[in-house]
C-alpha positions as CSV (number, residue, x, y, z in Angstrom):
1,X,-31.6,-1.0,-6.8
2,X,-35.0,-2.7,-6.1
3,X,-36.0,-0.4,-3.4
4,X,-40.0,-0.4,-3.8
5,X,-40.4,-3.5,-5.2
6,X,-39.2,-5.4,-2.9
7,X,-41.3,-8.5,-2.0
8,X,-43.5,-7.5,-4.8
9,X,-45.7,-10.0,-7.2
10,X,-44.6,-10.7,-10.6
11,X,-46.0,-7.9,-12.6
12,X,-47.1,-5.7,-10.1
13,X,-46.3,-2.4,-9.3
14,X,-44.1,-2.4,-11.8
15,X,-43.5,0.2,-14.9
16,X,-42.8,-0.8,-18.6
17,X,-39.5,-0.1,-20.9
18,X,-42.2,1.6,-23.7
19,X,-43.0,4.0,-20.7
20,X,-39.2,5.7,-20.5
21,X,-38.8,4.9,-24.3
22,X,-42.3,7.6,-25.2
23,X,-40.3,10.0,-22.7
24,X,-39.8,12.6,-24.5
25,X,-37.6,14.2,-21.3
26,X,-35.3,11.0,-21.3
27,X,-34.4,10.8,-25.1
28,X,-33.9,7.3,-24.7
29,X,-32.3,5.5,-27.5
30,X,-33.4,1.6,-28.4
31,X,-30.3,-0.2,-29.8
32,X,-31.5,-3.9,-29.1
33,X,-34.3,-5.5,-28.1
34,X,-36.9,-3.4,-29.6
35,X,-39.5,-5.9,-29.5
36,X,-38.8,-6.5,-25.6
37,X,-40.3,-3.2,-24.3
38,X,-43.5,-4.6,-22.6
39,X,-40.7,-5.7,-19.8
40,X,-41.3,-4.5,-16.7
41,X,-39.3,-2.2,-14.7
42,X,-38.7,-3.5,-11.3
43,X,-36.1,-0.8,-9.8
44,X,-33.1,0.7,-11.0
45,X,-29.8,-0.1,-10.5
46,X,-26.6,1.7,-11.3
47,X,-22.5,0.0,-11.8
48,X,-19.4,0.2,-13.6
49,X,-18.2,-2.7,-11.9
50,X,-16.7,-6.1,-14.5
51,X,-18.7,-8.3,-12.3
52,X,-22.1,-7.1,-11.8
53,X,-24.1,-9.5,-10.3
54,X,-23.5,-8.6,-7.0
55,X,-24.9,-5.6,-7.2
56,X,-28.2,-5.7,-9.6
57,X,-31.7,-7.8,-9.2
58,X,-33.9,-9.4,-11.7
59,X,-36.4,-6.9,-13.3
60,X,-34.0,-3.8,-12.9
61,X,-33.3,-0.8,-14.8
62,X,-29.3,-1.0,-14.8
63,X,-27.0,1.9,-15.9
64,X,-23.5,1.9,-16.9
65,X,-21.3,4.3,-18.0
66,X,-19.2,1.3,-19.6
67,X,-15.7,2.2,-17.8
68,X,-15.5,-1.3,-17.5
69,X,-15.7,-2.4,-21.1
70,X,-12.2,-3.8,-22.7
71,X,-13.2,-5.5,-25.5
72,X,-15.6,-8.2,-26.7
73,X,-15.1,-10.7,-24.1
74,X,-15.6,-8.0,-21.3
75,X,-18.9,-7.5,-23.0
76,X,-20.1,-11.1,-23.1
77,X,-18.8,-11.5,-19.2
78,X,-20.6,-8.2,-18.1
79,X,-23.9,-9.8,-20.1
80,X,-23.8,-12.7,-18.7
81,X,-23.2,-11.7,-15.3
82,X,-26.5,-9.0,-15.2
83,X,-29.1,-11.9,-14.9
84,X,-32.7,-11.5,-16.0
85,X,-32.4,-7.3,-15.6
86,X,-35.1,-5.8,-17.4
87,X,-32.7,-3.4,-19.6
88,X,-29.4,-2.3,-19.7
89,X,-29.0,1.6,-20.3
90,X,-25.3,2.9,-21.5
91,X,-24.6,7.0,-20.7
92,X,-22.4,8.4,-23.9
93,X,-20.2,10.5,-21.1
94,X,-17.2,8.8,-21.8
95,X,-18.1,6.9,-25.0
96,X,-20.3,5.3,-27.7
97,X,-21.4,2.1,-26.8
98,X,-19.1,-0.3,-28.9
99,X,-20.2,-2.5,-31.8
100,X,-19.2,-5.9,-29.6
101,X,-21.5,-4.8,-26.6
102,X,-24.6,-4.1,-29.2
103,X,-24.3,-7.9,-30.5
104,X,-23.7,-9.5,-27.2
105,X,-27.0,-7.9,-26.1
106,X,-29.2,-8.7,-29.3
107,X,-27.6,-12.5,-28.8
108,X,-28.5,-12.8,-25.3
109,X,-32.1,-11.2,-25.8
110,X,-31.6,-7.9,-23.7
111,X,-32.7,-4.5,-24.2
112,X,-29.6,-2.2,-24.7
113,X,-30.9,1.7,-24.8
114,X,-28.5,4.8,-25.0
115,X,-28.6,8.2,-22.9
116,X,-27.6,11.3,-24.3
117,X,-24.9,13.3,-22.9
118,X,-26.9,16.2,-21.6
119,X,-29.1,13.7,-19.9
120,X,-27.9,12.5,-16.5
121,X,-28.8,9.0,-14.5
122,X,-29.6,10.8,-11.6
123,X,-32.5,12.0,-13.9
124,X,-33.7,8.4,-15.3
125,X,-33.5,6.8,-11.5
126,X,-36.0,9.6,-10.1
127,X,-38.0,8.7,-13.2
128,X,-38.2,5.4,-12.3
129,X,-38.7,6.3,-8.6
130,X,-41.8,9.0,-9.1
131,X,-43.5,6.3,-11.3
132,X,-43.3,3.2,-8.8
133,X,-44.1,5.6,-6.2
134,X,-47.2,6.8,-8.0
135,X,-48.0,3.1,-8.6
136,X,-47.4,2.2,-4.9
137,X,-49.3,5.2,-3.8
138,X,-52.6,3.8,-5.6
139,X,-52.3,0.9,-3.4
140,X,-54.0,1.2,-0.2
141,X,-52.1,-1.6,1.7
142,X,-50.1,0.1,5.2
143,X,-47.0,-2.0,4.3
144,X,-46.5,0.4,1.7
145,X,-47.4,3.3,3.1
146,X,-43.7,4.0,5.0
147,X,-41.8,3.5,1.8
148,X,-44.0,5.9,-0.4
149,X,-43.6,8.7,2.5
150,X,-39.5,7.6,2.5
151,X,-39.1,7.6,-1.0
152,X,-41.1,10.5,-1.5
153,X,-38.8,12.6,0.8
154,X,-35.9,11.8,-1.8
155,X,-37.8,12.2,-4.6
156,X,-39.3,15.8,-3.7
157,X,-36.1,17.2,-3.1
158,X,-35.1,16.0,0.2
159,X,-32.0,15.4,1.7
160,X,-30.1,12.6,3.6
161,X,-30.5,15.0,6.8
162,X,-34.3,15.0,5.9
163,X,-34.6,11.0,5.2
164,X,-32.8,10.3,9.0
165,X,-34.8,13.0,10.8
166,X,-38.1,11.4,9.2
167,X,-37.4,7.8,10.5
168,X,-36.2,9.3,13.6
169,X,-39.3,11.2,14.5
170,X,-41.5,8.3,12.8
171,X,-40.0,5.6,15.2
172,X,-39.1,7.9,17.6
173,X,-35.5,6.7,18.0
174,X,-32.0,8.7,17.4
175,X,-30.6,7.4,14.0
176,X,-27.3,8.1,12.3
177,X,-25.5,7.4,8.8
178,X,-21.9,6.2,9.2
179,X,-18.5,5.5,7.3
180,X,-16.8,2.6,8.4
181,X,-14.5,4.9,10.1
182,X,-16.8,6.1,12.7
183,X,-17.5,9.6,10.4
184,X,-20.9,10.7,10.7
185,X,-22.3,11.3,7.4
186,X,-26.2,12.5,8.7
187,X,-27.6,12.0,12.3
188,X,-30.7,12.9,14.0
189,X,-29.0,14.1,17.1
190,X,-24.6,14.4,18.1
191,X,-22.6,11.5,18.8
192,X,-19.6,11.3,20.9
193,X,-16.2,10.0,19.7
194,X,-16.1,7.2,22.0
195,X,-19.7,6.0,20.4
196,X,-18.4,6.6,16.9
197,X,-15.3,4.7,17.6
198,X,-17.2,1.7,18.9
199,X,-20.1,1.2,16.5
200,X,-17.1,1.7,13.7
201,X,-15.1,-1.3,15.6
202,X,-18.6,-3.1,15.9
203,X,-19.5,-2.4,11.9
204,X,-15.9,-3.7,11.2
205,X,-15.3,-6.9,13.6
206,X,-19.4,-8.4,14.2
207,X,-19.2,-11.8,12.3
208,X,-22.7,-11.4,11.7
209,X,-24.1,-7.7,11.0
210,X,-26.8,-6.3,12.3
211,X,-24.3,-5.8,15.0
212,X,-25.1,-4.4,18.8
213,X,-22.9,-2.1,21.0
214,X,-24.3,0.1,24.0
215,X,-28.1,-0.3,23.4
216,X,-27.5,0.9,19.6
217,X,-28.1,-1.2,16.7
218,X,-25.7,-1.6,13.6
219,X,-27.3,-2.1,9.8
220,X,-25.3,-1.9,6.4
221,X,-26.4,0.2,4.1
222,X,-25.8,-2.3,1.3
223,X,-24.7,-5.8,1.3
224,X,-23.1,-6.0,-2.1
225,X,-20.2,-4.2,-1.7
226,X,-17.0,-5.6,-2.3
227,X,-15.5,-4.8,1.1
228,X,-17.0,-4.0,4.6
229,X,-14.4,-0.8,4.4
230,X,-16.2,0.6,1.5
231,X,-19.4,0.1,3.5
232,X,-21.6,2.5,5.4
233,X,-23.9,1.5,8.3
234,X,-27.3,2.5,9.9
235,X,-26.7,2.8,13.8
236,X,-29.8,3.1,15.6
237,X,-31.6,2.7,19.3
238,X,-32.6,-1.1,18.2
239,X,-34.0,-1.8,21.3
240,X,-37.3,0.4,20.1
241,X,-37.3,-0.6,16.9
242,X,-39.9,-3.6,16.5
243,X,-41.9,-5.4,13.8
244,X,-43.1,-3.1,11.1
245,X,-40.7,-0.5,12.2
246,X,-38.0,-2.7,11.8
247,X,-39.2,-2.4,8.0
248,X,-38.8,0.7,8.2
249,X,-35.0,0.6,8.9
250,X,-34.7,-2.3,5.7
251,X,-36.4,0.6,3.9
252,X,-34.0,3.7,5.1
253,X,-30.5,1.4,4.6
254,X,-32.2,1.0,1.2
255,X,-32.8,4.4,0.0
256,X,-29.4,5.9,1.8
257,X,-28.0,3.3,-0.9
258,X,-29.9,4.7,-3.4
259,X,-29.0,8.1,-2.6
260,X,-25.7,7.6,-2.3
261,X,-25.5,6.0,-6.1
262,X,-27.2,9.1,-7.2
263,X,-25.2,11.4,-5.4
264,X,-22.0,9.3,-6.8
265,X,-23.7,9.9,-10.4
266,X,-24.0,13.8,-9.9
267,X,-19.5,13.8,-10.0
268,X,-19.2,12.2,-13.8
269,X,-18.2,15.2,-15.3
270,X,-15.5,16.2,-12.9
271,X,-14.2,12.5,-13.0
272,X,-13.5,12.2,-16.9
273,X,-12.0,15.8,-16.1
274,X,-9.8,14.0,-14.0
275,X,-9.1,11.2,-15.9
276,X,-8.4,13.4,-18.9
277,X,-6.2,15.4,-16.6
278,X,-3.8,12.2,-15.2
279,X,-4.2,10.5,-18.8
280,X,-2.6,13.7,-19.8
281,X,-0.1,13.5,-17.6
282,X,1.3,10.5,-18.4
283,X,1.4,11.3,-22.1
284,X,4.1,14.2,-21.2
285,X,2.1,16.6,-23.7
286,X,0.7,18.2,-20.7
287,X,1.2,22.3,-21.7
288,X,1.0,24.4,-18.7
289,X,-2.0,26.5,-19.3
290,X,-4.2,23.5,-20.1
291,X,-3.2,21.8,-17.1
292,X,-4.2,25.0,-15.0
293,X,-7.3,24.6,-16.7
294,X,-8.4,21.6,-15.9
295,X,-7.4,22.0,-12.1
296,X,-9.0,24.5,-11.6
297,X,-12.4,22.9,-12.9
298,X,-11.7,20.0,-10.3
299,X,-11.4,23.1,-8.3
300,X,-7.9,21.7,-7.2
301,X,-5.5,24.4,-6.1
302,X,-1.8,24.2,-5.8
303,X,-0.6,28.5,-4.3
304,X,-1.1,26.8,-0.9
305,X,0.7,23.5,-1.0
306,X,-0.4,20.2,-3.0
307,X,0.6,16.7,-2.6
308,X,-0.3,13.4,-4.3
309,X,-1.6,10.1,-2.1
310,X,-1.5,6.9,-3.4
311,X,-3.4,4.1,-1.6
312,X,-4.5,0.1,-2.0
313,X,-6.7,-1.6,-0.4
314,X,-7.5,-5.0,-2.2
315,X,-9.5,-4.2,-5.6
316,X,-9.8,-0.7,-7.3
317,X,-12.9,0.0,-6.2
318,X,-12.3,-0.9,-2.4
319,X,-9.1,1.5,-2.9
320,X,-10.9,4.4,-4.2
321,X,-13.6,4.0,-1.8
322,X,-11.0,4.5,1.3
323,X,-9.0,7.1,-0.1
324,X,-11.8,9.1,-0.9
325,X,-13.0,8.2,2.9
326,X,-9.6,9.2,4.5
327,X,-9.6,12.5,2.6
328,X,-13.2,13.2,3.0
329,X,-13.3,15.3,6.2
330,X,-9.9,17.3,4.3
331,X,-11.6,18.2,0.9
332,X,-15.2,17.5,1.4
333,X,-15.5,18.0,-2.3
334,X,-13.3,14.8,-3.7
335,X,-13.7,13.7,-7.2
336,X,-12.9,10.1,-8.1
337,X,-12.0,9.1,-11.5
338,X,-13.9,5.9,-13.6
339,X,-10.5,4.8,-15.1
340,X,-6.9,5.1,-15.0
341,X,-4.0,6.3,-17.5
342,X,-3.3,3.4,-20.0
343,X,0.1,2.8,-19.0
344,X,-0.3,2.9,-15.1
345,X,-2.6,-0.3,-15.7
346,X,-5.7,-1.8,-17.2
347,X,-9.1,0.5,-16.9
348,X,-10.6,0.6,-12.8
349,X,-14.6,0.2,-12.8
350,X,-16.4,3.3,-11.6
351,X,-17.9,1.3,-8.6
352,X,-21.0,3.2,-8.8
353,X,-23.8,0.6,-7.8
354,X,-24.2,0.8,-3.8
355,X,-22.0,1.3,-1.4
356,X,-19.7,3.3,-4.0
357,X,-17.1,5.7,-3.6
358,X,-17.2,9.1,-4.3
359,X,-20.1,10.7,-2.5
360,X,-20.4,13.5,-0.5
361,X,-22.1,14.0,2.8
362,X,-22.6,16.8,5.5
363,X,-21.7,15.3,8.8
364,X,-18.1,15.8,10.8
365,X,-15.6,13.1,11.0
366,X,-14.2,14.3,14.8
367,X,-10.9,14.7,12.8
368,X,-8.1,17.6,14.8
369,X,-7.1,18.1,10.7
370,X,-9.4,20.4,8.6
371,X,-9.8,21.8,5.5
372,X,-12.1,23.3,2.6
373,X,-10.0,22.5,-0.4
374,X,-11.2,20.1,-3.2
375,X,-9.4,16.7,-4.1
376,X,-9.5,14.5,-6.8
377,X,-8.9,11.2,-7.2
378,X,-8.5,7.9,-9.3
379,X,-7.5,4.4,-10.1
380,X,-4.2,4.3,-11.7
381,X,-2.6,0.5,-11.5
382,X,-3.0,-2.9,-12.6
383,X,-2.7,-3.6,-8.5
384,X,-6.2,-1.8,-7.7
385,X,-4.3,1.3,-7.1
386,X,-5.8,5.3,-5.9
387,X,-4.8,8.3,-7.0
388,X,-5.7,11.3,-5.4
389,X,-4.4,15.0,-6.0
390,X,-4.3,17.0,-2.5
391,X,-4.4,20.4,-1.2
392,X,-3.0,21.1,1.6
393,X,-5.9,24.0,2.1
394,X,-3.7,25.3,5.6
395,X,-2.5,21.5,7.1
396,X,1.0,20.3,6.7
397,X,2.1,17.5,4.8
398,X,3.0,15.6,7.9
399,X,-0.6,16.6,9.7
400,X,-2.3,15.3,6.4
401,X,-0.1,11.9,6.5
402,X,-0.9,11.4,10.4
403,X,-4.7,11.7,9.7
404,X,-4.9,9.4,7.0
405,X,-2.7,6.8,8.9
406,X,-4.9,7.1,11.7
407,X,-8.0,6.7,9.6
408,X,-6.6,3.1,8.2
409,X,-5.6,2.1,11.6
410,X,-9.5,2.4,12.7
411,X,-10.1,0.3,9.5
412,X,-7.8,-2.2,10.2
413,X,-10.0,-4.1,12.3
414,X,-11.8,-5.2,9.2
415,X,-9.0,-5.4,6.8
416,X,-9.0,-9.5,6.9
417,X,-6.5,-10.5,4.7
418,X,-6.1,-7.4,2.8
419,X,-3.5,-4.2,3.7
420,X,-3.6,-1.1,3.1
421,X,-0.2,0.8,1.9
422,X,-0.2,4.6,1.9
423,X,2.0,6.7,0.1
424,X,2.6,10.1,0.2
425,X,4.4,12.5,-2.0
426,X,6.4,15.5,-1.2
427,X,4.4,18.8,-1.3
428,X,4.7,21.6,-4.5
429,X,3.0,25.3,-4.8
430,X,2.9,24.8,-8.8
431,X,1.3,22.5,-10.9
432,X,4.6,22.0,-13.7
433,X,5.8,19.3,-11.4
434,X,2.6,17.8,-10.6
435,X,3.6,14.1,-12.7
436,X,6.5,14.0,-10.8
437,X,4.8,13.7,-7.7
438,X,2.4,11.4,-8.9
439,X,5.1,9.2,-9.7
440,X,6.4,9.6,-6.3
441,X,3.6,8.8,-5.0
442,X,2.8,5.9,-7.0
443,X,6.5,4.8,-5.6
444,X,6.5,5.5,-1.7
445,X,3.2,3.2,-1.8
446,X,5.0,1.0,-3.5
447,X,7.5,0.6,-1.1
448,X,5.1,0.4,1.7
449,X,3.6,-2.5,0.4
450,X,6.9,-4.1,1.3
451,X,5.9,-3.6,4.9
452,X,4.5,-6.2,7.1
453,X,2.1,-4.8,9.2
454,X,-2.2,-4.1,8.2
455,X,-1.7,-0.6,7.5
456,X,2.2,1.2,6.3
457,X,2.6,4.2,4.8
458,X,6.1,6.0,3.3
459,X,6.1,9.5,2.4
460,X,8.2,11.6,0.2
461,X,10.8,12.2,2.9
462,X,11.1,8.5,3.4
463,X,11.3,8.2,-0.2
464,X,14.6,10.1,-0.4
465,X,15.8,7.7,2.4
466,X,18.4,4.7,2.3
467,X,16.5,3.1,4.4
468,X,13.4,2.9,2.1
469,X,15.8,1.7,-0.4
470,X,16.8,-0.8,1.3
471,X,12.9,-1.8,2.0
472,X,12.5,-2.3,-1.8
473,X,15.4,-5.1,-1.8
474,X,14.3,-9.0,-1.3
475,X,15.0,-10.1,1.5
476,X,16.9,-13.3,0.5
477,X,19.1,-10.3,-0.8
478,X,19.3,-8.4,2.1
479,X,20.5,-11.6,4.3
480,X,23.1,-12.5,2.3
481,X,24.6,-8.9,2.4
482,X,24.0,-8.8,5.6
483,X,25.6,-12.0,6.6
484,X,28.6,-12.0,4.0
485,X,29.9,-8.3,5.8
486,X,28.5,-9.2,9.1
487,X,28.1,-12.5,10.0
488,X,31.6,-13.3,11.2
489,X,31.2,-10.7,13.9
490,X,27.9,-11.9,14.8
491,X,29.8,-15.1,15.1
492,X,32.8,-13.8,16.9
493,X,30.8,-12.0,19.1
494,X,28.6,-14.9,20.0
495,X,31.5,-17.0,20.9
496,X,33.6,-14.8,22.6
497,X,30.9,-12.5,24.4
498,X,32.6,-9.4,22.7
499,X,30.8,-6.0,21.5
500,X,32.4,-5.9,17.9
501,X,29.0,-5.4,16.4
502,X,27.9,-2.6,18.3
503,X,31.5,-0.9,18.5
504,X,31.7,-0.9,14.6
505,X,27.7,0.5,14.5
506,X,28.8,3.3,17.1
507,X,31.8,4.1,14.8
508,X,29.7,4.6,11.8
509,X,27.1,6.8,13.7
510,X,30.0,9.1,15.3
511,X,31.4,9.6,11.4
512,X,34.4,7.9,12.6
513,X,35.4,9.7,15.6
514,X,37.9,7.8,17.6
515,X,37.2,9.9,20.4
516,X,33.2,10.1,20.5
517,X,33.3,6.7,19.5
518,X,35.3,5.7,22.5
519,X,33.5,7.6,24.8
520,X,30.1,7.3,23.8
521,X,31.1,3.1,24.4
522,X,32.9,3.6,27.7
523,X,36.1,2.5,27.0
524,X,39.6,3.3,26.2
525,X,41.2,4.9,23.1
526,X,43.3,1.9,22.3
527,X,40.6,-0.3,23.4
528,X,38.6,0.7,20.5
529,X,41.9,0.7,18.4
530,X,41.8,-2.6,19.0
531,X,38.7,-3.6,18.2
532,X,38.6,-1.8,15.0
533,X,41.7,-3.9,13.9
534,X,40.1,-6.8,14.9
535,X,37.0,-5.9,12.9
536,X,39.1,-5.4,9.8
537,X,40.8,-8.5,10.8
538,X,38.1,-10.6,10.3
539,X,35.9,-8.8,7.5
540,X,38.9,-8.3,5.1
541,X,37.7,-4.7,5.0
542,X,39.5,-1.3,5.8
543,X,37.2,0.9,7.5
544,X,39.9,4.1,6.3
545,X,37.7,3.4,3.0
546,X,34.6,5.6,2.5
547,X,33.2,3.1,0.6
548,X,33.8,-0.1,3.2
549,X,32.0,2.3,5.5
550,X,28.8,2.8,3.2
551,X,28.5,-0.9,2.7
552,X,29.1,-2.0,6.8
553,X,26.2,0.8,7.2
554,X,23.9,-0.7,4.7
555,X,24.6,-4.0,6.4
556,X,24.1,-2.7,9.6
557,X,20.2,-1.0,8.7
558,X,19.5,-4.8,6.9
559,X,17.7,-6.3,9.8
């Protein structure tokens, strides 16, 4: 991300590549482009995303962990999609950057340098930050003076809480950070529900963003990420914020987005944990003991209840990003996974530029359903689906299913023409049945993609259900079973103003009880006698048979 050099000259306050290549610290490895290191460094910018472009700016540092990579032409689009960057720097967490990606780089004239595995990205961008700090700080000009004291506050150790507090006592104005729905990651002072609720619906509806609602300003963090849902906002008193100090607020939104990248980069290990864990699962040579191991380093435990959620939400990235949003105020310490088990679909990006899932903040959601328990998460289907494993750390499975349907619900007001479909598996105490309940999981969402409204959700219970059987069939299907057992009472009854339909439904629900039957309808014995011949009558069907029954009831629940 470009945060300090922003509106800068060419060349100014700017490092060079030969300064992080003579690092000893950094161990930086030159693959390509070793006669290109006089380039200079701009920002820093970090994505795992097959289409970059969105997210990175000319003259930046960019750093991949290359979950996107799928072969040669992946590299050659990822290339060519990064623009004049000034480098692009691969991490060896998750692999060795292939022999495709080297040539595609030396061809199109870009550095390509290598990080060791002991060397993290969150230590390269404060690199990069201290030194275009330093640079910025030996220039005397006051615009730069609020982003050196911003910057610095990251950079020195400081936290989100310690960024917002700053701007709030420097413009003297209450400020908060802000999921898109209405969760309060930092703030400088509380916020009431009704406030979060309505700069959430603001964030999500405003055709144009900044937004305005009751006196208080709404800025996106970033505007490069794929969906508004995966967003976070600024919300501020913008009536006091004016000229330079609306600056200021560019400058915050901007390092919030930096900090959450980095923060999103601190969780690589416990991701390709994660993935090893679900790819391991879906081999079926999963051995118990192993299995325990790994869980327990995702700090996933099962003695109390676990359950699997499965979510879309338009593209993998989006998906991940609101599951891990849902869950947050539940398992505050969620881990989300760069890429999913071959056979559940091609490899997800790790959507780590800004805006990204997969960060963890300090602030309350308002939510009635708590918990301390960890959950982990991932992309796992060609469909941009989520994964996540979930204790129930003390909540039910139906208090856990409520809360993350009334999550979606606040971000269906931005959901366009995307859906989300939840779904929810049943609930075990041991972790020898955990693929199982991925894979119902994977198939209750599945299902509730079938519904029709924004946001639908089907949960193991439902799962074992008829009537989410019958929600999997097409519906040309559906009408014509309908309407070959039924559609010569509807008729009948349409013509005659009769009550066959609803006498033969009633029949079915009282197990065939003449007399409940009967009475529940207000009629007489042989009154229903009769209408139950007549129903035979004209369906060609004896409803003595068990299995003319099951089919009339299928019928009957195809509406």
């Amino acid at each position: 991300m470009d945060v300090l050099g922003r509106g800068l000259a060419p060349g100014e306050l700017a490092m060079r590549l030969k300064d992080l290549v003579q690092d000893d610290h950094l161990a930086l490895k030159v693959l390509t482009g070793h006669d290109l290191l006089d380039r200079r460094v701009r920002g820093v910018a970090t994505t795992d995303l097959p289409d970059p472009s969105r997210f990175v700016k000319p003259g930046e540092l960019v750093l991949t962990e290359l979950t996107w990579h799928t072969g040669a032409d992946s590299a050659k689009e990822f290339v060519d999609r990064l623009g004049d960057v000034a480098a692009l720097v691969c991490g060896t967490a998750l692999k060795v950057p292939p022999t495709d990606l080297i040539d595609v780089c030396a061809h199109a004239g870009l550095p390509l340098l290598t990080l060791p595995v002991d060397v993290p990205f969150s230590r390269l961008t404060e690199h990069v930050l201290r030194a275009l700090i330093t640079e910025l700080g030996s220039n005397p000009r006051r615009p730069y003076g609020g982003r050196r004291r911003l910057a610095s506050t990251l950079v020195d150790g400081g936290s989100l809480t310690k960024l917002v507090d700053t701007v709030a006592g420097e413009l003297d104005v209450p400020c908060w950070v802000m999921s898109a729905t209405g969760r309060v990651i930092v703030g400088s002072q509380p916020l009431n529900e009704d406030s979060r609720a309505r700069l959430a619906h603001t964030f999500l509806t405003a055709r144009f963003l900044p937004g305005m609602v009751d006196g208080l300003s709404v800025f996106p963090i970033s505007k490069g990420v794929p969906h508004r849902i995966a967003n976070w906002f600024l919300a501020y008193r913008g009536e006091d914020v004016q000229g330079d100090s609306e600056d200021v607020i560019v400058e915050l939104a901007a390092l919030v987005a930096l900090e959450r990248s980095r923060m999103e980069a601190a969780h690589r290990i416990e991701r390709r944990v994660l993935d090893q864990l679900l790819q391991l699962l879906e081999s079926g040579d999963a051995d118990l003991p192993g299995l325990v191991s790994r869980l327990h380093t995702l700090h996933v435990e099962t003695e109390h209840g676990l359950l699997v959620v499965a979510l879309t939400a338009g593209g993998p990235e989006v998906s991940v990003a609101v599951l891990d949003e849902l869950l947050r105020p539940l398992a505050p310490g969620i881990v989300t996974a760069s890429h999913a088990p071959v056979s559940w679909g091609s490899a997800g990006t790790g959507g780590s530029g800004p805006g990204s899932p997969g960060t963890r903040g300090p602030g309350a959601s308002g939510s009635g359903v708590t918990g301390s328990g960890a959950a982990a998460s991932g992309y796992a289907g060609s469909a941009g689906e989520a994964v996540a494993l979930v204790p129930l750390a003390g909540n039910s499975a139906a208090e856990l299913a409520e809360h993350l349907v009334r999550g979606a619900r606040i971000l269906e007001a931005g959901l366009g023409e995307e859906r989300i479909s939840l779904g929810v598996s049943s609930v075990t105490t041991g972790p020898a049945g955990l693929n199982g309940l991925i894979e119902e999981a994977r198939h209750a969402r599945s299902l509730a993609s079938l519904g029709t409204g924004k946001v639908s959700v089907v949960t193991g219970d439902d799962v074992s259900s008829h009537r989410t059987l019958l929600a999997a069939i097409p519906d040309p299907l559906r009408r014509s079973f309908r309407s070959r057992l039924l559609g010569r009472l509807e008729a009948y009854d349409a013509t005659n103003q009769t009550e066959l339909l609803e006498t033969l439904e009633t029949f079915l629900e009282e197990s065939g009880s003449w007399a409940a039957t009967a009475d529940r309808l207000h009629v007489h014995v042989n009154t229903l006698r009769y209408r139950l011949k007549r129903i035979e009558e004209l369906t060609g069907r004896s409803l003595n048979s068990w299995d003319e029954r099951v089919d009339f009831l299928l019928a009957l629940r195809m509406r």
